[in-house]
Structures are given as C-alpha cells and as structure tokens.
N, C-alpha and C positions, 0 to 999 in steps of 0.2 A: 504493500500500500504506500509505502515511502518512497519505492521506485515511480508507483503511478502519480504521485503529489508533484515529484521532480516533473516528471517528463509535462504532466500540464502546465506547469509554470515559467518553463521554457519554451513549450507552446506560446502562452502568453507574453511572454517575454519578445518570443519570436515575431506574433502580432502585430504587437504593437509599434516594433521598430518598422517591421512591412507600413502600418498606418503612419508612422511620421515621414517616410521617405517617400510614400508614394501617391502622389495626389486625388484626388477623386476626382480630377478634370482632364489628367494624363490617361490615366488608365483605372475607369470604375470598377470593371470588374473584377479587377485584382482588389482594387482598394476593397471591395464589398465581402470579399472572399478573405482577404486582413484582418475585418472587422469580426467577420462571423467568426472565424478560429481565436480571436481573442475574448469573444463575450463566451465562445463554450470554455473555453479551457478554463479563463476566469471563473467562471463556474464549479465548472465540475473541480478546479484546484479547492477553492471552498469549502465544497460539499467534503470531498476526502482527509482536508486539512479540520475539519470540525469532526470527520469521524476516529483521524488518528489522537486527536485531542481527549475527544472521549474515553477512544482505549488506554490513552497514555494515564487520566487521571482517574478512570477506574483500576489499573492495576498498582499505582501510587496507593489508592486508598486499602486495596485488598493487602497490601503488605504493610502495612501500617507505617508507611515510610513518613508520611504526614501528618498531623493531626490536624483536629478539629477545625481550628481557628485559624491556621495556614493555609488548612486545603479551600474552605473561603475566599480567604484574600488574593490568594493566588491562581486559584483554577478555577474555581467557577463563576469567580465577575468576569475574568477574560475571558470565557466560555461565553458566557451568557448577552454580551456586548455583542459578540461575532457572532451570535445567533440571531440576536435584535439587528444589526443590522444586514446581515443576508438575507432574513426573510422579513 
C-alpha cells in the first residue's frame, strides 16, 4: 500500500508539472489529459494515505506504544482534519 501511495503521488506530481508547462491553448488535449491524471491520482493518493494512517494508528494503539492522551493529540486531530477536509 506504500508502494501504491508513492506511485500516485508521483503520478500527481507528474500532472501537475505536464499542467504548468503545457498550455490549454497549445495543446488541450494533452492539457485535459494533465489535468484528469492529477485530480485521480490526487485522489486516490488520499484515499490510500488516510487508509495507511488508519492502519498505522491502529497498530500504535494495539501495542500500546501510545497512550491515551498522545494518541489524541497526535493521530486522531490529524486524522480527523484530513478527513474533514477530503470529504
């Protein structure tokens, strides 16, 4: 799943650089085709990077590596932000 988190965000990555170098007046349908692989990858990088978060701080919690009042502050506002704001 870490491998799929990479390869989207270098998709994205990828994108994005295609959308600043290549005009929508030069060439649309590249530009259009730019665009779409940066809003899916952006996406689905997201969706993956919210579920590796998940696993990551549920197996912090099942070893007891955390406690109470860290696993708080530290994982689940930042969880719960990145959830408010993707969906």
């Amino acid at each position: 799943l870490i491998s799929l988190n990479t390869f989207f965000e270098l998709c994205e990555v990828f994108g994005l650089i295609l959308l600043s170098y290549i005009s929508s007046k030069e060439n649309y349908s590249l530009h259009e085709k730019a665009f779409i692989i940066f809003m899916l990858s952006s996406t689905f990088r997201m969706i993956t990077c919210l579920i590796l978060f998940r696993h990551l701080l549920y197996k912090l919690w099942l070893n007891n590596e955390i406690d109470e009042k860290n696993k708080k502050f530290r994982f689940q506002t930042s969880y719960q932000w990145k959830l408010r704001l993707f969906c």
